[in-house]
C-alpha positions as CSV (number, residue, x, y, z in Angstrom):
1,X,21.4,38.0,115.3
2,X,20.7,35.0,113.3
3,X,18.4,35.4,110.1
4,X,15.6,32.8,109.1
5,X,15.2,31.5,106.0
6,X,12.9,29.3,104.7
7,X,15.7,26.3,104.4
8,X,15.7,22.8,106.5
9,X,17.6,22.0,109.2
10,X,21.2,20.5,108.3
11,X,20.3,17.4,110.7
12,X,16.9,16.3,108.7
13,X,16.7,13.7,106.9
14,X,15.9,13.5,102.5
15,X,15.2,10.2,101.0
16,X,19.0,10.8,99.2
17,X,21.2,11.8,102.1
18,X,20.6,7.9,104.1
19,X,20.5,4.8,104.2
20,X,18.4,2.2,106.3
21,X,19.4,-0.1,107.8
22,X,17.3,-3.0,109.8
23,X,18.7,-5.4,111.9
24,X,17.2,-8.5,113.2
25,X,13.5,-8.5,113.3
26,X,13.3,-12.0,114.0
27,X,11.4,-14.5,115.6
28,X,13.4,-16.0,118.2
29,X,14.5,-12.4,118.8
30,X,10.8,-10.6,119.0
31,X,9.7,-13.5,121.5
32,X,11.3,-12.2,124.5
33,X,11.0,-8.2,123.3
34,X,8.8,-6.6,126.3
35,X,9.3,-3.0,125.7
36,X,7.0,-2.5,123.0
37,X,3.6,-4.5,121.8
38,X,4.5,-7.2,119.0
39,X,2.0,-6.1,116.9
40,X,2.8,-2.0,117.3
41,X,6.6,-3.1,116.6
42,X,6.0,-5.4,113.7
43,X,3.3,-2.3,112.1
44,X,6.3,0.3,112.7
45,X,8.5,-1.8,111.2
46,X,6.2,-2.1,108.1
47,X,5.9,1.4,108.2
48,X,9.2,2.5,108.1
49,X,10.0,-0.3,105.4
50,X,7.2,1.3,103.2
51,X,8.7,4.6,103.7
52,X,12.4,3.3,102.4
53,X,11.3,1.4,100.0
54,X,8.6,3.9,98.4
55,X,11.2,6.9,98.5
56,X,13.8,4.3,96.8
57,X,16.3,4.7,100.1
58,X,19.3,2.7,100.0
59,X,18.1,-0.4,102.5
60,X,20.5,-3.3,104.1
61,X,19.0,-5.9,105.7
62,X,20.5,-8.2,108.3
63,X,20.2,-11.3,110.5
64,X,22.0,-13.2,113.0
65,X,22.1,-17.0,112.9
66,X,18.7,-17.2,110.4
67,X,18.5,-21.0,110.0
68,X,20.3,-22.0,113.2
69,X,18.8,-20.3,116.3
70,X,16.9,-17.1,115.4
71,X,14.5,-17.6,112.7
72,X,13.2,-15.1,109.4
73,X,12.8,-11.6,109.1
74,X,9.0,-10.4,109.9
75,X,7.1,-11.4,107.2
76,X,6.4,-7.5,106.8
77,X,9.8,-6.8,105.3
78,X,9.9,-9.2,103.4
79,X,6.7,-8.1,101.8
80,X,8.6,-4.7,100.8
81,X,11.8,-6.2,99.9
82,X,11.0,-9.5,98.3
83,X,14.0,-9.1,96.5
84,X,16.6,-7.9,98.7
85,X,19.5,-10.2,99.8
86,X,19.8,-10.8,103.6
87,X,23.3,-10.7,105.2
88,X,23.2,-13.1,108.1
89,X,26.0,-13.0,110.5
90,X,27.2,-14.6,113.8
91,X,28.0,-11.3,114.9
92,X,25.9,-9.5,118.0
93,X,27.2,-6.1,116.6
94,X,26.4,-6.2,112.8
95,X,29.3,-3.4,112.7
96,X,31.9,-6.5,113.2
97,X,31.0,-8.2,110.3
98,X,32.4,-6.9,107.1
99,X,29.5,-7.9,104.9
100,X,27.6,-4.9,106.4
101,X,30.3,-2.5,106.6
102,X,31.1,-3.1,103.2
103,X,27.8,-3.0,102.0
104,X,27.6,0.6,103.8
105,X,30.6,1.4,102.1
106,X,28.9,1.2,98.8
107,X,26.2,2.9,100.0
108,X,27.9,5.8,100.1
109,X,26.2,7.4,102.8
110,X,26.9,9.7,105.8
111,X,23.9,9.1,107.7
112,X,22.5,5.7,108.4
113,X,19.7,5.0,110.0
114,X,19.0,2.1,112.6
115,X,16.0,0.1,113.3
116,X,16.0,-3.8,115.0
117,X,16.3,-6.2,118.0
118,X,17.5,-6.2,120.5
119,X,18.0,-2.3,121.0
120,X,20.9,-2.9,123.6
121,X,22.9,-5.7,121.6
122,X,21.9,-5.4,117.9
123,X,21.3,-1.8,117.3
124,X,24.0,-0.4,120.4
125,X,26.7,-2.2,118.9
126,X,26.9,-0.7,115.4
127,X,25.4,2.6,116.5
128,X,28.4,3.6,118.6
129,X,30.8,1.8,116.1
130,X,29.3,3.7,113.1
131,X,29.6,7.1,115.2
132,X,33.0,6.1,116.3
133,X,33.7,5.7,112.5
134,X,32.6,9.3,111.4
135,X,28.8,8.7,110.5
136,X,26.0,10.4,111.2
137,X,23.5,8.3,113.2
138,X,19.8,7.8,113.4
139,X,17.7,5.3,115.9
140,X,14.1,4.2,114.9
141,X,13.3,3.8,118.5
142,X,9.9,2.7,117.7
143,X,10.8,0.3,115.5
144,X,13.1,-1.4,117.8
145,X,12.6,-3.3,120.7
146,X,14.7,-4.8,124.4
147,X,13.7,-7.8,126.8
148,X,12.9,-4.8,129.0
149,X,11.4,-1.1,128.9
150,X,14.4,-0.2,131.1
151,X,17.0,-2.3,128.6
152,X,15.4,-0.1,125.9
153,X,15.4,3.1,127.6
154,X,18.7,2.9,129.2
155,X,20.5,1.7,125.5
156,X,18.8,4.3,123.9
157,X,20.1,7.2,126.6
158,X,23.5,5.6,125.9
159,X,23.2,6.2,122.0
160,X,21.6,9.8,122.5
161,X,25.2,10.4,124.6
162,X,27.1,9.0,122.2
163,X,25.4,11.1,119.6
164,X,22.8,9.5,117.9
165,X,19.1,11.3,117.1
166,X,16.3,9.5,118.2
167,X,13.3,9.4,115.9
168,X,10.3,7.5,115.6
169,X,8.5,5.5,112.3
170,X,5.6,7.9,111.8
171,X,8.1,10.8,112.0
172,X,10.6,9.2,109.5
173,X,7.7,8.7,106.9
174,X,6.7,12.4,107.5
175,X,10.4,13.6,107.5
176,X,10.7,12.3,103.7
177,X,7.9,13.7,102.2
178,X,8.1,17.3,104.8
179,X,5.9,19.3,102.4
180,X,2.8,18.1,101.1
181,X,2.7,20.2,97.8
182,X,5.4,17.4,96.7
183,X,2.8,15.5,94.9
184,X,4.9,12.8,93.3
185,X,4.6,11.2,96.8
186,X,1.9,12.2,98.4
187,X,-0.7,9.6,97.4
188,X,2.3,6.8,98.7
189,X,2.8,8.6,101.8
190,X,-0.8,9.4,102.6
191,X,-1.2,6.3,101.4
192,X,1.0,4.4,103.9
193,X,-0.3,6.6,106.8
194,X,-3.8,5.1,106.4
195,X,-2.6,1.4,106.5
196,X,0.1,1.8,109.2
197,X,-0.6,5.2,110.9
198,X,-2.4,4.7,113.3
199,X,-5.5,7.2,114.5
200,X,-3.4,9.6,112.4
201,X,-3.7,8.0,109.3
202,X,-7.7,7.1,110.0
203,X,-8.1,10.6,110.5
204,X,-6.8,11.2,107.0
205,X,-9.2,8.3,105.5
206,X,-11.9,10.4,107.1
207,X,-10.9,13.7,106.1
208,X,-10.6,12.0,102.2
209,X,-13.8,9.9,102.6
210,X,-16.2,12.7,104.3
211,X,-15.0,16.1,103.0
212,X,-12.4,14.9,99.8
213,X,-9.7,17.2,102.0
214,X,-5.9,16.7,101.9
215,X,-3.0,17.5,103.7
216,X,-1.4,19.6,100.8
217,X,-5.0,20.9,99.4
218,X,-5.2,20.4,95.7
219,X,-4.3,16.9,95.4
């Protein structure tokens, strides 16, 4: 019989055991995505960049032909990560381009997690390299996006074969803080929940504003 204990899961994620990485949220890309709302996919996006950035996760960001054909990153990322250098390829599969592999290299990470456009070019293509390659693999399916719901669905059934975990951006945020008596982050994640959550995170402004309640209790 097996005994429970009050330990995670081996297969969650910790703000130290990944790294992020976001590929193509671009203009000329996010025009012809029709599997998910522009506006839901650009707030998921900020969410989950929020969430990396605010838990100090390793975070590559990358493009395909920026100045030539596919434009900037959404202006929401580069809110988070003014800073951050962009590696822009010609590469559909980011995996092909050593500039990302070696960045992952330093990184120094078995699990990576994927977010971008087009889900069944851009996020396929280094998802099954990076498995192939011994890694642990992650899709953001929520922050990602196909010219189709069925382009979408169907790449993300072939990643869940291939062995990748499907999450979503709400549940990556919540997965990194996973116990609200962590009080260094609460007020950021709480935080990031009310701008980006949804009804879940106006239901946690009202639960502050009406009654001064909290997740945790206490804080």
């Amino acid at each position: 019989m097996p005994n429970a204990s009050p330990t995670p899961g081996k297969n969650l994620l910790t703000p130290d055991n990944h790294a992020l990485i976001l590929v193509d949220h671009q203009s000329q890309m996010a025009f012809a995505t029709k599997s998910i709302d522009l506006s839901l996919l650009r707030n998921n996006t900020s969410l989950i960049s929020k969430a990396a950035a605010g838990f100090r996760v390793p975070t590559l960001l990358t493009t395909v032909a920026e100045k030539s054909f596919s434009g900037p990153l959404f202006p929401e990322i580069k809110e988070v990560f003014p800073e951050a250098k962009v590696l822009d390829r010609t590469t559909m599969n980011a995996w092909e381009d050593s500039q990302v592999t070696d960045q992952v290299n330093r990184f120094d990470k078995e699990r990576l997690v994927f977010a971008g456009l087009w889900t069944g070019v851009c996020i396929v293509g280094p998802v099954l390299s990076a498995i192939d390659q011994g890694f642990k693999v992650y899709v953001i399916t929520d922050a990602s996006g196909d010219i189709s719901e069925e382009a979408h669905e169907r790449a993300v059934q072939r990643m869940i074969q291939a062995g990748a975990m499907p999450m979503t951006s709400l549940q990556y945020l919540l997965e990194l803080q996973r116990d609200w008596a962590r009080g260094a982050t609460y007020a950021m994640t709480t935080g990031i929940a009310v701008s980006n959550g949804g009804g879940y995170g106006l239901g946690v402004q009202y639960a502050k504003s009406m009654f001064n309640a909290s997740e945790g209790g206490g804080h």
